[in-house]
VMD Tcl script that draws the C-alpha trace (Angstrom):
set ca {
  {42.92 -8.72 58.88}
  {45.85 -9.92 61.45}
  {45.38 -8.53 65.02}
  {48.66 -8.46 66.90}
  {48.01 -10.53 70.20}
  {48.78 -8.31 72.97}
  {46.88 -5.83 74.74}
  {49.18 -3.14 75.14}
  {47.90 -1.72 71.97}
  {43.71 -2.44 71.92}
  {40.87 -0.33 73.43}
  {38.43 -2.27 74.43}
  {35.08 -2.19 75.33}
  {34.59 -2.13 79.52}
  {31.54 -4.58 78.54}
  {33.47 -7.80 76.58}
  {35.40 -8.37 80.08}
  {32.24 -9.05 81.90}
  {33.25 -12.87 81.70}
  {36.69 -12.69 80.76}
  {39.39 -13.20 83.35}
  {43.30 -13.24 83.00}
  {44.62 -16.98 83.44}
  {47.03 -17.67 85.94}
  {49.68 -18.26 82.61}
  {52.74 -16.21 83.45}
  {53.72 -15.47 79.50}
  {50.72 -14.09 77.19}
  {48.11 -13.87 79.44}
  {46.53 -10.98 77.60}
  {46.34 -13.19 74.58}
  {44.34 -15.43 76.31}
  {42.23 -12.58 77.29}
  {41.89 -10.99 74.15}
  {40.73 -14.19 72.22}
  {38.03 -13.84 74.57}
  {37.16 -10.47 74.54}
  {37.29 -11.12 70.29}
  {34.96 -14.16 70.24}
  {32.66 -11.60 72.75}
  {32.71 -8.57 70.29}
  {30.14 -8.20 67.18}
  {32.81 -6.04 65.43}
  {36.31 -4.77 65.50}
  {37.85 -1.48 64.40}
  {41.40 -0.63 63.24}
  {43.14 2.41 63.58}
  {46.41 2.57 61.32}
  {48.05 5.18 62.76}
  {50.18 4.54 66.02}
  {49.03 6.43 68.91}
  {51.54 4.45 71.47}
  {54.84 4.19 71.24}
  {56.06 0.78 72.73}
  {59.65 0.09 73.76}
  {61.82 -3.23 74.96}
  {64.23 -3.65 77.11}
  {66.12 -6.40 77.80}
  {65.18 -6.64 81.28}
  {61.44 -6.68 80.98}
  {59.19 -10.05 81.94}
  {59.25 -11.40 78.04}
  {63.43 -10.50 77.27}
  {64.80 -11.18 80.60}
  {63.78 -15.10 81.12}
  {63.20 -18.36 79.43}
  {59.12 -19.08 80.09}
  {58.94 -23.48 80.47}
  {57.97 -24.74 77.63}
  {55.05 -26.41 79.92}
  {53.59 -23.01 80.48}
  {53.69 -22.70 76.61}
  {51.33 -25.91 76.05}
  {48.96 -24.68 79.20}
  {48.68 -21.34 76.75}
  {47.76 -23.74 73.82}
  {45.14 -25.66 75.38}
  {43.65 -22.65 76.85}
  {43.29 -21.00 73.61}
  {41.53 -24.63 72.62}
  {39.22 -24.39 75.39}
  {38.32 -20.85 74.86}
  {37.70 -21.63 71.33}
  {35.15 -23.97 71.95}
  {32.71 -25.45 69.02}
  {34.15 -22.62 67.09}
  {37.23 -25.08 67.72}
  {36.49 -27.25 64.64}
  {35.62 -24.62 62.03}
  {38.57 -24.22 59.34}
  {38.90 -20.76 60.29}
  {39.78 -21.64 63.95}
  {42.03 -24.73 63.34}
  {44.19 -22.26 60.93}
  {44.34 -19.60 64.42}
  {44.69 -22.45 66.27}
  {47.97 -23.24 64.05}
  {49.55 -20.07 63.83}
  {48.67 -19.33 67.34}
  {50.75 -22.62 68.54}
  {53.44 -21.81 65.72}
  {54.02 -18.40 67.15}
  {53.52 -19.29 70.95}
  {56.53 -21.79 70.50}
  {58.67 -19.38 68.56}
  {58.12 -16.65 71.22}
  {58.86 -19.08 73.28}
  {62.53 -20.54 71.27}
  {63.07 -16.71 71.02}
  {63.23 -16.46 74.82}
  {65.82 -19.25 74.68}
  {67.94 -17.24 72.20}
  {68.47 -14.01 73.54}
  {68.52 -15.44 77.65}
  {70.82 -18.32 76.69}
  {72.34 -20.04 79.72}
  {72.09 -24.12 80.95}
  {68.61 -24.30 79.42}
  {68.33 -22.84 76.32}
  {68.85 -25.18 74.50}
  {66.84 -27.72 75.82}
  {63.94 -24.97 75.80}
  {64.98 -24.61 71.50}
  {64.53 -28.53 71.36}
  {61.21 -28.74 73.20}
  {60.16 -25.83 70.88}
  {60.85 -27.04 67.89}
  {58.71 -30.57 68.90}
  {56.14 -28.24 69.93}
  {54.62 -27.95 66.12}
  {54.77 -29.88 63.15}
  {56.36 -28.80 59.62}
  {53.05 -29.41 58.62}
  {51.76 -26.43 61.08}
  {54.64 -24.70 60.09}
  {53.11 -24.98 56.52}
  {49.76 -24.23 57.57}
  {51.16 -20.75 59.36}
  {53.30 -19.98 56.01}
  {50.05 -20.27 54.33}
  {48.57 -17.70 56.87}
  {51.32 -15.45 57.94}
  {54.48 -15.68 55.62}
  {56.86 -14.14 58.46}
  {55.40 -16.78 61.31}
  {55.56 -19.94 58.80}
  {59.06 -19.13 57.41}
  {60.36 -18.68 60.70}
  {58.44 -21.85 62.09}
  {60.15 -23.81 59.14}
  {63.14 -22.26 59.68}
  {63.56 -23.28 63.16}
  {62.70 -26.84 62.27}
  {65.24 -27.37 59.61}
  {67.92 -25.33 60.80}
  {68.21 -23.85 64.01}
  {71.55 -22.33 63.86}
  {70.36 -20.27 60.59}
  {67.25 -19.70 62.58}
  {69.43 -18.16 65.59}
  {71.79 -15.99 63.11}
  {68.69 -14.12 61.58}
  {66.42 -13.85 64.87}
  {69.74 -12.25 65.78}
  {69.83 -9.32 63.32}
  {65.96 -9.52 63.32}
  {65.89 -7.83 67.25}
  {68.94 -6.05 66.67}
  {67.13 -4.13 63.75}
  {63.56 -3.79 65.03}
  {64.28 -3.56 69.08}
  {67.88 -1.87 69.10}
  {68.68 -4.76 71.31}
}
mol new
graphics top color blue
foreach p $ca { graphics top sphere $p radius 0.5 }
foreach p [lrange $ca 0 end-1] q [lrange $ca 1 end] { graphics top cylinder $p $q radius 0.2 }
display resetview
C-alpha cells in the first residue's frame, strides 16, 4: 500500500508522537515525522474516500521557493537515521530509494516552476542526487516516481515540458 508522505491528510494517534519531534528541516518536515510515527504504529488504516480538500497556490512555502539542495540530503540522512537496523532490510533500502528519488524531484520541481539565477544549478545538483540505478529501483516501486526520476536524468528539458503540463493539469497552476 503507498502512503502519501505528508501529514496534511493522516489522523494520527495522540500516543505515536510521544517521542517523535519535527526536525529543524525547513522542506518535508512532516515526512520525517510521519516515518516515525509509522515505524511507532502496530497498524495502519486507509480511508478511500477524501474527506479534505487540499489546494496550491503558487505562493505557499513548497511553490514559492527553491529549498538548497543541502537541506534535501539533511532530509535523506534523517530518514536513514530514523530508519535504524530496519535500515538494512530490503524493504527499507527500496523506501529508502524512492524516498531519495522523490525528495530530489520535489526538490528539481521547486527549481522548475521558481526559476530564476539558481535553478538550474538546483536541477544539476538534483539530478546527481540519485543514481539511474535508484531511478530503476523507484520505477520498480512506483512507476510515476521512477519514470520521472529517469526522465530527469536523461533528459531534462523533456522532463521540464511534461512537469509543465503535469501541474498545469492537476494544480490549475
Amino acid at each position: 500500500m503507498n502512503f502519501p508522505p505528508y501529514a496534511w491528510d493522516k489522523i494520527i494517534r495522540r500516543s505515536l508522537f510521544n517521542d517523535v519531534r519535527y526536525p529543524d528541516i525547513e522542506r518535508a518536515e512532516d515526512e520525517c515525522a510521519l516515518l516515525k510515527c509509522y515505524l511507532a504504529a502496530q497498524s495502519v488504516s486507509v480511508i478511500e474516500d477524501p474527506l479534505y480538500n487540499y489546494s496550491v497556490t503558487p505562493d505557499s512555502l513548497t511553490w514559492s521557493r527553491i529549498t538548497p539542495v543541502e537541506e534535501t540530503r539533511r532530509l535523506i540522512a534523517y530518514f536513514e537515521d530514523a530508519l535504524g537496523e530496519r535500515r538494512s532490510e530490503p524493504d527499507a533500502q527500496k523506501a529508502l530509494t524512492v524516498a531519495r528519488v522523490l525528495a530530489f524531484l520535489n526538490n528539481a520541481q521547486q527549481a522548475l516552476v521558481v526559476g530564476g539565477d539558481s535553478a538550474r544549478e538546483t536541477l544539476r545538483e538534483c539530478r546527481k542526487g540519485f543514481t539511474y540505478t535508484q531511478a530503476l529501483t523507484a520505477l520498480r516501486t512506483n512507476r510515476v516516481f521512477g519514470a520521472a526520476g529517469v526522465l530527469l536524468k536523461t533528459s531534462p528539458k523533456l522532463y521540464r515540458v511534461l512537469y509543465g503540463i503535469y501541474i498545469k493539469r492537476t494544480y490549475k497552476m
